[in-house]
Structure formats: C-alpha cells, structure tokens
C-alpha positions in Angstrom: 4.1 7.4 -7.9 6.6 8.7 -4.8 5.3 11.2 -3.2 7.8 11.3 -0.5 10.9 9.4 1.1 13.1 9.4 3.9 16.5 7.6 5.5 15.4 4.2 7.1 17.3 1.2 8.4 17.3 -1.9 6.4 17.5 -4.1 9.8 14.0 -2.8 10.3 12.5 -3.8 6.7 14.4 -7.4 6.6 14.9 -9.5 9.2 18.5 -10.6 10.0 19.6 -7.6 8.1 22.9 -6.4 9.4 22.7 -3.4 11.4 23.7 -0.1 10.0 23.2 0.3 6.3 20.1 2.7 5.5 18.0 3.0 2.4 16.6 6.1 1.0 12.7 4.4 1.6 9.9 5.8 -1.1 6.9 6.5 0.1 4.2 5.2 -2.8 0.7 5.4 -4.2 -0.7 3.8 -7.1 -2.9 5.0 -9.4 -4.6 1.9 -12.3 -6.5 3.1 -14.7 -9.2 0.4 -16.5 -9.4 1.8 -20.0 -12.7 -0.2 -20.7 -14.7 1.2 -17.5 -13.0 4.6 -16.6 -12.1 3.5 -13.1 -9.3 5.2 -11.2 -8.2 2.6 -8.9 -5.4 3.6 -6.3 -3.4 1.1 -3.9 -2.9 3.2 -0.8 -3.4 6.9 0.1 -0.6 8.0 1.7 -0.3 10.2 4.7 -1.3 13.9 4.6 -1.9 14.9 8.4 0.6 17.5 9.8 1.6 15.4 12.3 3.1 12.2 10.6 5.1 15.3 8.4 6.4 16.5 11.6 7.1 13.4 13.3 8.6 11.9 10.3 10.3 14.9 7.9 10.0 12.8 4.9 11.9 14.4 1.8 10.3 16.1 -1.1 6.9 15.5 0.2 4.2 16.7 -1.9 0.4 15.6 -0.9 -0.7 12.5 -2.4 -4.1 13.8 -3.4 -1.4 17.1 -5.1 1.2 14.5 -7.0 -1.5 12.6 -8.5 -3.0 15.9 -10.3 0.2 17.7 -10.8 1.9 14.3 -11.7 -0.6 12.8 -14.0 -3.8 14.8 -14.2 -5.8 12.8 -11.6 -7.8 14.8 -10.2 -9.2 13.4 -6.2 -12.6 13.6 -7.4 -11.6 11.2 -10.3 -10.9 8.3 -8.1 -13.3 5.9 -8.1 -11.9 3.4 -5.8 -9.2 2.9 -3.0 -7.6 0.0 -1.9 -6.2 -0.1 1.7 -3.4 -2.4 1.9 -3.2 -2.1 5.6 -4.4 0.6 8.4 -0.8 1.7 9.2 -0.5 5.7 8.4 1.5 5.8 5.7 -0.9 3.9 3.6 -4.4 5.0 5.0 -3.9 8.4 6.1 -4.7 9.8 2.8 -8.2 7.8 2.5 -10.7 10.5 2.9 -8.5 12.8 0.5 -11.0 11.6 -2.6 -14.0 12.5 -1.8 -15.4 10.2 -4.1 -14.0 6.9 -4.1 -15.2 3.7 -2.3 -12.2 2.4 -0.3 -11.4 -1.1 0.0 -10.0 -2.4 3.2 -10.2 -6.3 4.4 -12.7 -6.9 7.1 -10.8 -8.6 9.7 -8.2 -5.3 9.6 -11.1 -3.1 10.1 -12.3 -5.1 12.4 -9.1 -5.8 14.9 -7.9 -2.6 14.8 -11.3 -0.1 14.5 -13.9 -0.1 17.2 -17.3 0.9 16.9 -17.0 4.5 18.1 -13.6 4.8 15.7 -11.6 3.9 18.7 -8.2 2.1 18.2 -8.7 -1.4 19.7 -5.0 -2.9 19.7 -2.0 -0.2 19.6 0.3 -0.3 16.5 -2.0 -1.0 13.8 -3.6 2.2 13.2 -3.2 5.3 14.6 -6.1 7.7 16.5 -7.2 10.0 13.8 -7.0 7.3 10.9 -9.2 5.1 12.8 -12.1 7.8 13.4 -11.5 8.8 9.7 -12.2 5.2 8.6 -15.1 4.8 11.2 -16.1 7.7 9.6 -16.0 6.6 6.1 -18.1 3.5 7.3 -20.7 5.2 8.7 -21.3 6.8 5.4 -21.5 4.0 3.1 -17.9 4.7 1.6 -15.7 1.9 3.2 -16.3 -1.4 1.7 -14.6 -4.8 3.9 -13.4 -7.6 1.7 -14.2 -10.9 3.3 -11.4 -13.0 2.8 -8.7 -14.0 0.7 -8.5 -14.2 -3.3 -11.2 -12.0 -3.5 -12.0 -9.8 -7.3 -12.6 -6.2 -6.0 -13.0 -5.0 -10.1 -12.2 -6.9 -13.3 -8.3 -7.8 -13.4 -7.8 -6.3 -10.2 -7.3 -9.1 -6.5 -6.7 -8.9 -3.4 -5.2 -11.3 -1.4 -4.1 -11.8 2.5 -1.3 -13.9 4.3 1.7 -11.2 4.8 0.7 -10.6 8.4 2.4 -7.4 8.3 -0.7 -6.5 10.2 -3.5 -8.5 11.8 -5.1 -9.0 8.0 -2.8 -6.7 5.4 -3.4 -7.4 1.8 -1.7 -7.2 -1.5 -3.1 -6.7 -5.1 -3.2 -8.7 -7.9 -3.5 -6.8 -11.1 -4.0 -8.0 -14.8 -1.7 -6.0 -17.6 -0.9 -6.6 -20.8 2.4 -8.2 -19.4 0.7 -10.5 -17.1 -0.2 -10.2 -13.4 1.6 -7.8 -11.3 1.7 -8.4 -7.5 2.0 -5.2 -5.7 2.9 -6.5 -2.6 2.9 -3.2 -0.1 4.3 -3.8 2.8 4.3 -7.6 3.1 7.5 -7.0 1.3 9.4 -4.0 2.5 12.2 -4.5 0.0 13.6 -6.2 -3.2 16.2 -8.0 -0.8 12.9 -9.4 1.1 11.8 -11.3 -2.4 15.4 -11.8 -3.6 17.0 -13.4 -0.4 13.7 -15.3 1.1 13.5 -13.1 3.9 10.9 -11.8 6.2 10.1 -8.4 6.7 11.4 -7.1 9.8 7.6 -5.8 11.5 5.9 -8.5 11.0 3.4 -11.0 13.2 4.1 -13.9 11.8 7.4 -14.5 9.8 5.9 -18.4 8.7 3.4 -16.8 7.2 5.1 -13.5 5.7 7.6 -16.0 3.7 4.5 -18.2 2.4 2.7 -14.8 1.1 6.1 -13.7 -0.8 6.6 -17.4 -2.0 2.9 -17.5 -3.2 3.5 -13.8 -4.5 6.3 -14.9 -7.1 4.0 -17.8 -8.0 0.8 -15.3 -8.9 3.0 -12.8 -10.5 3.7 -13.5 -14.3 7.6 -13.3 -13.7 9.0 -12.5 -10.5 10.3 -8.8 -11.5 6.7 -7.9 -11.5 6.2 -8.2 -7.9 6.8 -4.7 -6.5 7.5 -4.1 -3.0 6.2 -1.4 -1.0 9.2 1.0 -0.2 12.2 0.0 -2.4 13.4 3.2 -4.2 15.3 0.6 -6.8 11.6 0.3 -8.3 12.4 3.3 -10.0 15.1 2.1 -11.6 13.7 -1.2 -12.9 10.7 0.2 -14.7 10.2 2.8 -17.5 9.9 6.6 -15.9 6.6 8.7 -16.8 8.8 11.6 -15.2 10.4 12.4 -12.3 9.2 9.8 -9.0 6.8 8.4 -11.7 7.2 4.9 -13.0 4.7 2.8 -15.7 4.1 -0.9 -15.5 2.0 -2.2 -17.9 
C-alpha cells in the first residue's frame, strides 16, 4: 500500500547511477494477512510525525495507520504484528501507531542504534523521537529483537539480514500461494538495483548489499517476486486492489 511519494534522485538509490534522472519514489507499507490464524502482519510503519511531513512534503500523504482502514478495512487495533525492516524514519516512525501489535525489529539494529535511556547512539540510523518511541515500546513488553539471520517470526513469514543498508536491516520472506515473496525494503531501493546487479546507493557495505540481492532472487520463487522498497513500477507489475493498492499472492 502507498501511502505517500515524493521526487528523488536515482544516483542516490543505485550506485553509479548517472546523475540527474529522478523517480517519483513510493513510500510503502504492507499489510499480510494469515487466513488460518487471523494475524495482521505489516512490513514497516511508515512515518507519521509532523516533522518528517514538513521536512520532506511527500505527495498525497495520507497516515499509514488512516490508508490501511480507509484502504482496506484494517483497522490499527487489528494488527497483531509489525515487522521493522530497519530504524530509518520512514519505515519505523509509524510503530507505535497500533496500539496492539508486537513489533519485530533485529537485535543488533536495536542495539547499535538505541541506547538504554532511548538515546540515539550512532547518527544516521534512527532519528531522536523514533528511538525514544522504540525504547519505549521495549520497556513495555511490545518490541520483540530477532537474533539473527533466517529466523521464522510466524508460519510462512522470515526474516533475514545481509543488506547492510543499516548496521543490521532485514527483509522478509513470505510464503503465498505463488511461492515465496522477498520483500526486500530498502536493501533494494529499486527494480534497476535487482535488474542491473547494483548496490543501493546508502549503503555500508556494497559486498555485502549485492550478496543479500543475489541470495534474494535465489529465496524468491521467481525473481519478479522480489519487491523493492520504493519503486513506484511495483504498481504496475502486480494486480491493483484500487488506487496505491496492489495484491500479491
């Protein structure tokens, strides 16, 4: 589900991009729902705080929390669970927006980034406010770590590091009636990134960005089913619910 998108450069999603072309980027959430437990699952919250929408102006913004009911009838006390790809804003902002949903974040993210008192320890992984809000969440038994790599967070549904978009970002495996889909977040910025080998742009380690998209395509029951995290062409190359909502199943 898009939720919101603005103009960004493409030389800072893939690297060695040429300089000057821009991409209409989508801001994304996304909701999985298990049919045999109930579960509302969602990769990544969003943003919601006034300040990333005044920083940033993103385009047709509507709340996360907002599209998901409005969109689909998802209520935020019907999510059950949250996965946090990675502590940057735009995809853990949104967090404490379901008030009743265990969130899912890998330990060694939570750990490099969040101190004990919620302060940020190194500067461009998580902004001020998210990092209280996710000390927060801690503190009341809502935020659970993942140890590791290749790890089953609910039936069908892993998570898996090695982008190194951040210190420890993760992707998510999930298992649908066409096979596993990768949703990749921001260890893959773009199609272009998966379709032309190349690293994202922002990342820590490009060695280790290209092994997580190789390893991506080789999880992934065909590689059209890995998504990456901002490409508005997604929208394009699966079925539409309605408008900024797309099904893959």
């Amino acid at each position: 589900m898009r939720f919101a998108h603005v103009p960004y450069a493409v030389s800072s999603l893939v690297a060695g991009a040429e300089r000057g072309p821009m991409v209409d980027i989508a801001f994304t959430v996304w909701p999985i729902k298990d049919p045999a437990t109930g579960r509302v699952i969602l990769v990544d919250a969003g943003f919601y705080r006034d300040k990333f929408i005044a920083q940033w102006r993103p385009q047709d913004y509507v709340r996360p929390s907002d599209a998901l009911a409005s969109g689909l009838g998802i209520r935020p006390e019907d999510v059950t669970d949250v996965v946090i790809t990675h502590t940057h804003w735009d995809h853990a902002d949104g967090a404490d927006l379901f008030p009743r949903a265990r969130i899912w974040l890998q330990k060694d993210e939570y750990d490099y980034y969040v101190g004990a008192g919620g302060e940020v320890l190194q500067r461009g992984g998580a902004d001020a406010d998210d990092a209280k809000m996710l000390a927060a969440l801690k503190a009341a038994g809502c935020l659970q770590l993942v140890d590791g790599d290749d790890r089953e967070i609910a039936p069908g549904i892993r998570v898996y590091t090695g982008g190194k978009h951040t210190f420890a970002s993760q992707y998510v495996g999930v298992a649908t009636r066409s096979g596993t889909v990768i949703l990749a977040s921001d260890n893959a910025y773009l199609y272009m990134n998966l379709e032309q080998r190349r690293a994202i742009a922002q990342t820590l380690d490009a060695a280790s960005n290209l092994a997580a998209q190789a390893r991506m395509l080789r999880l992934a029951a065909k590689p059209g089913l890995v998504v990456p995290g901002h490409d508005p062409a997604m929208f394009d190359r699966f079925p539409a619910v309605k408008a900024n909502v797309i099904r893959i199943d």
